[in-house]
Structure formats: C-alpha cells, structure tokens
Backbone bond lengths (Angstrom), bond angles and torsions (degrees), N, CA, C in turn:
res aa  C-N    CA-C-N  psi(-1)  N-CA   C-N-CA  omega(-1)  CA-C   N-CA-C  phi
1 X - - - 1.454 - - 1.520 109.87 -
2 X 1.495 115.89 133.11 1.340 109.77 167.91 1.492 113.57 -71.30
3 X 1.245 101.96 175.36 1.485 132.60 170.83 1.427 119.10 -109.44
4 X 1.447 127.98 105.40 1.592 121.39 165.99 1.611 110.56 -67.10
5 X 1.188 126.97 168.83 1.328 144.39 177.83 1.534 84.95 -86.44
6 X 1.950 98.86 137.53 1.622 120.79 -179.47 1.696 90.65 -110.45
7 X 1.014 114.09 88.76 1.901 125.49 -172.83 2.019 98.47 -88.06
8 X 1.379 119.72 123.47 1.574 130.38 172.02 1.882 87.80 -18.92
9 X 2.286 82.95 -171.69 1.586 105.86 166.48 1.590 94.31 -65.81
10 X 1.140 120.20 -179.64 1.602 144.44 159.28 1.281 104.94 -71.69
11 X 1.357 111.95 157.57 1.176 128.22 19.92 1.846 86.32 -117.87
12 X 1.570 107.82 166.27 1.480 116.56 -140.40 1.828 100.91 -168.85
13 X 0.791 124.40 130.03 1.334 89.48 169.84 1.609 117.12 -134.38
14 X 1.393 102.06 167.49 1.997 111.32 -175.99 1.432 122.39 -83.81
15 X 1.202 108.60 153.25 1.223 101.34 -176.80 2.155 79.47 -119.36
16 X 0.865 115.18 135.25 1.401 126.19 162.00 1.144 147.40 -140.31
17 X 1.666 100.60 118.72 1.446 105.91 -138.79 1.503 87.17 -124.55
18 X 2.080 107.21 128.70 1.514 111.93 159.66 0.983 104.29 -110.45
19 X 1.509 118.63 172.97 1.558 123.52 169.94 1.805 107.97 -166.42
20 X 1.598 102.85 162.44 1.661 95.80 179.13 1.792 80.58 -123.91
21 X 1.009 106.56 154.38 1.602 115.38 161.31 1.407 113.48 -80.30
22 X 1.480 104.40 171.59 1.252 119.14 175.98 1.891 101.59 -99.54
23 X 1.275 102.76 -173.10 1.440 99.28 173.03 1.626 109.50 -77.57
24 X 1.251 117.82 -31.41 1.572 117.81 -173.02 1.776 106.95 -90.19
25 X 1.646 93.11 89.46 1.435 91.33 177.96 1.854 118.55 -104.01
26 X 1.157 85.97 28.67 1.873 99.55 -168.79 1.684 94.63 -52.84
27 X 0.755 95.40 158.18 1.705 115.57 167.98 1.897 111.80 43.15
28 X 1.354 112.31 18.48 1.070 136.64 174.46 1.907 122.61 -62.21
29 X 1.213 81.26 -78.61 1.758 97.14 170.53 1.770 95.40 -31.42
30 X 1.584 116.96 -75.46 1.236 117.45 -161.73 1.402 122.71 -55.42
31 X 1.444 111.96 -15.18 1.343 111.25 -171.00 1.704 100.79 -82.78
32 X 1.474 111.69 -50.39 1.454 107.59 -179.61 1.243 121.25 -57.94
33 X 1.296 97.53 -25.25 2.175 107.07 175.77 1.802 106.07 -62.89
34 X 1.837 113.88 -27.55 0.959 100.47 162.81 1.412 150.54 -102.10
35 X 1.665 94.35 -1.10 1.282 92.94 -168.73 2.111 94.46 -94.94
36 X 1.462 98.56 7.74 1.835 87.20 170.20 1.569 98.59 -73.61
37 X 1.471 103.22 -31.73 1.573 111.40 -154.86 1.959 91.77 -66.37
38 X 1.019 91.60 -51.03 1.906 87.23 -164.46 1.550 102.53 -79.36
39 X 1.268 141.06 -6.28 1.766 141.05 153.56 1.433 114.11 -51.76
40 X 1.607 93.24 -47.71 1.319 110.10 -173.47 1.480 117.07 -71.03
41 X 1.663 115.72 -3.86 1.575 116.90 166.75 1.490 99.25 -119.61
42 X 1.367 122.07 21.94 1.713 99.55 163.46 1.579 105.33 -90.61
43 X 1.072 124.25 173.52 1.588 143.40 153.22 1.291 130.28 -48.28
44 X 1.293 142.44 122.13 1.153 144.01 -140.00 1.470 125.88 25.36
45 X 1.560 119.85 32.82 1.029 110.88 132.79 1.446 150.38 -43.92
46 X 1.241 143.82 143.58 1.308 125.84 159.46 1.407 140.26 -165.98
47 X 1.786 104.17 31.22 1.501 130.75 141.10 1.377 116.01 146.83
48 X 1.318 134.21 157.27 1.430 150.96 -165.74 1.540 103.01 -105.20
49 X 1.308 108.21 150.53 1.317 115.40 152.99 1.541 97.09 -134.20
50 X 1.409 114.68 161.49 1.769 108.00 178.08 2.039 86.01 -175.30
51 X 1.724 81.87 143.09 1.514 105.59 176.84 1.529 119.44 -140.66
52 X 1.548 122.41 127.69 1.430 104.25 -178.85 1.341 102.67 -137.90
53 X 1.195 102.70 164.81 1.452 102.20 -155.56 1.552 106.14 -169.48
54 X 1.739 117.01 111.91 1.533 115.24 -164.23 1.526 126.00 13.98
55 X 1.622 76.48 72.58 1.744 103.13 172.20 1.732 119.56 61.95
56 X 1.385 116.37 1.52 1.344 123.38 163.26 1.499 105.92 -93.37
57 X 1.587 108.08 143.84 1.575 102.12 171.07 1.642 89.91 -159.65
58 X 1.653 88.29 140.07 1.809 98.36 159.62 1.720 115.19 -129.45
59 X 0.988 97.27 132.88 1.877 113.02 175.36 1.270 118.04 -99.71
60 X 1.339 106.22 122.55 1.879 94.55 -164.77 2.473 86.96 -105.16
61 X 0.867 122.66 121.66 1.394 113.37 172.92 1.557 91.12 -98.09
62 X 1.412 124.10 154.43 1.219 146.91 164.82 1.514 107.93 -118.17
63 X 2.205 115.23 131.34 1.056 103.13 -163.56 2.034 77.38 -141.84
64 X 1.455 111.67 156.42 1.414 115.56 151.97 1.795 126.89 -35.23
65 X 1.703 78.22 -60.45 1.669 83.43 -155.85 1.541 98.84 -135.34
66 X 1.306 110.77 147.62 1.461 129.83 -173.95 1.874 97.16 -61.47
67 X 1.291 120.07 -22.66 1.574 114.79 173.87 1.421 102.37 -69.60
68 X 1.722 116.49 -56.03 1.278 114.10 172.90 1.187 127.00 -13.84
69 X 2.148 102.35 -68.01 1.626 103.58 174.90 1.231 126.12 -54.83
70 X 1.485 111.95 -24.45 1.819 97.93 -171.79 1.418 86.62 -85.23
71 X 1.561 149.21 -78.97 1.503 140.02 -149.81 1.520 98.14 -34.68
72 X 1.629 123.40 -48.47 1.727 113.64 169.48 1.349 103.77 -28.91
73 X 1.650 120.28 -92.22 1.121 151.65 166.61 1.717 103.98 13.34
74 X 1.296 109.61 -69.20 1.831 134.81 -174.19 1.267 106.94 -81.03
75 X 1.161 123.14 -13.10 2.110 117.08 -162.50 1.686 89.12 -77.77
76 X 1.355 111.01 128.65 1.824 123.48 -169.09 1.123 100.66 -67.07
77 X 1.127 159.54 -80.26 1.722 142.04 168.44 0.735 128.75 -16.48
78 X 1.568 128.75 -26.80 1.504 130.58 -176.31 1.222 97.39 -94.19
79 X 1.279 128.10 -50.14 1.727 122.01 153.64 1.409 119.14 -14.63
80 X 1.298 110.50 -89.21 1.370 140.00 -170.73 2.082 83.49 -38.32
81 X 1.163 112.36 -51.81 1.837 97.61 -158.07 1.462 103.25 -78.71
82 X 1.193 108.04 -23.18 1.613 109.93 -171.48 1.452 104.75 -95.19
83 X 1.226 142.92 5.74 1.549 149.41 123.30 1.775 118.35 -50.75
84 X 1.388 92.40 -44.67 1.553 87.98 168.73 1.495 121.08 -85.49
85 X 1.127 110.51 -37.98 1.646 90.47 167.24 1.065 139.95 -59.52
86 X 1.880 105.30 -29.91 1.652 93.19 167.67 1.718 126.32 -87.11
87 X 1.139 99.79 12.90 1.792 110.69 175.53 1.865 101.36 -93.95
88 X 1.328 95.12 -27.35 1.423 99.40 -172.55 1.257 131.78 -145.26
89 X 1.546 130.94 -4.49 1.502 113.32 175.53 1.560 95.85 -129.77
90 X 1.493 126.07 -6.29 1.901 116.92 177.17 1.683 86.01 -102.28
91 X 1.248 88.30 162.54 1.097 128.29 174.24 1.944 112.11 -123.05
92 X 1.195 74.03 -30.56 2.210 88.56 -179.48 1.534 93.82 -164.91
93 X 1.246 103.41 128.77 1.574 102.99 133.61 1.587 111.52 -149.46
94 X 1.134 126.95 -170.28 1.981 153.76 -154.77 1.368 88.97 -148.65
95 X 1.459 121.25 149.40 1.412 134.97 175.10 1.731 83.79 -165.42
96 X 1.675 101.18 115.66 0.947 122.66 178.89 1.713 115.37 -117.87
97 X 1.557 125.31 145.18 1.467 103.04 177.00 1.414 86.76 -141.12
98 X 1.735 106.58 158.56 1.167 141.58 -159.31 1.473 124.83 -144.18
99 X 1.651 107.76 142.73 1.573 109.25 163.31 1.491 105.38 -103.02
100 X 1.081 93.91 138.94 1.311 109.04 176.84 1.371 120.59 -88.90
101 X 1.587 122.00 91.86 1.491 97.40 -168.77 1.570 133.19 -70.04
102 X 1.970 98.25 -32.30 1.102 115.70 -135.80 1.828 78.54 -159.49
103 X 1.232 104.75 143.84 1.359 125.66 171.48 1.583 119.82 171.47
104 X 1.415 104.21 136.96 1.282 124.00 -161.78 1.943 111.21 -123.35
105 X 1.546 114.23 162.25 1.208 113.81 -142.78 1.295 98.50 -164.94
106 X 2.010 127.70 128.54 0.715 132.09 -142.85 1.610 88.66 -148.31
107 X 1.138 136.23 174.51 1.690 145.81 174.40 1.494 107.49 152.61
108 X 1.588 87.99 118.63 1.260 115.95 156.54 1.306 128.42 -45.61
C-alpha cells in the first residue's frame, strides 16, 4: 500500500508537476528517485506524492513557503537533472504552483 504525504494546517503550497516521457527513458527512474531524495533535504520542504502511469506522470511536491519553491527551483542538481530531462526523457510537461488554502483528509 502506498503512503500519501501527511502535509501541516494550510496554507502551504504545491508545486505540480505533469509530464509524458519521451521514448528514451534510460537513467530516468534514478534521477526522480533522486531528486525526491535531495527536495527532501531542502528547507521548507514537506512531502511528495507522485503517480505514473503509461508514460504520463504527475508529482505533486508540498513546500512551506513560496521562497521554499524557488530555492527548489535554483538548488544546482535539480538544475543539472531538469536540463536533462528536457533534452531527453519529456516529451511535454506543465509545472504548475499553488496555495494551498484549504485541504482535507480521510483514512481508513
């Protein structure tokens, strides 16, 4: 069973990210395995959800503060991978960001 991200009260905001791949998804998987890993040590971070599914995928990151998202945005590795994906593993994506005003939460 997965796990959703347990994100504070609001307001918070998203970073939301879709994308379709290209056919050359070599070395793909590992890069997104890292850039949760290195989000997950910036500052006001405070959790991912992500789903993919025949070559569509969306990543929702959850951050404190709208500074948060941009230091994401600027951190040089995340650069460096998100140069390579669009030379080589999207084909399309949307990167959308958000306040979160209000959000609600349910478990079985």
């Amino acid at each position: 069973m997965s796990v959703l991200s347990t994100t504070p009260a609001p307001p918070y905001h998203a970073v939301i990210f879709a994308s379709t791949t290209s056919d050359d998804t070599e070395g793909y998987a590992e890069a997104a395995a890292r850039m949760i890993e290195l989000a997950a040590k910036q500052p006001g971070f405070l959790g991912v959800d992500s789903a993919r599914s025949d070559g569509v995928g969306i990543t929702v990151s959850y951050w404190e503060t709208e500074a948060a998202v941009h230091a994401w945005k600027d951190q040089a590795e995340h650069t460096v991978i998100r140069d390579t994906g669009r030379t080589r593993w999207y084909d399309a994506y949307e990167l959308r960001v958000a306040r979160v005003e209000r959000a609600y939460r349910w478990r079985r």
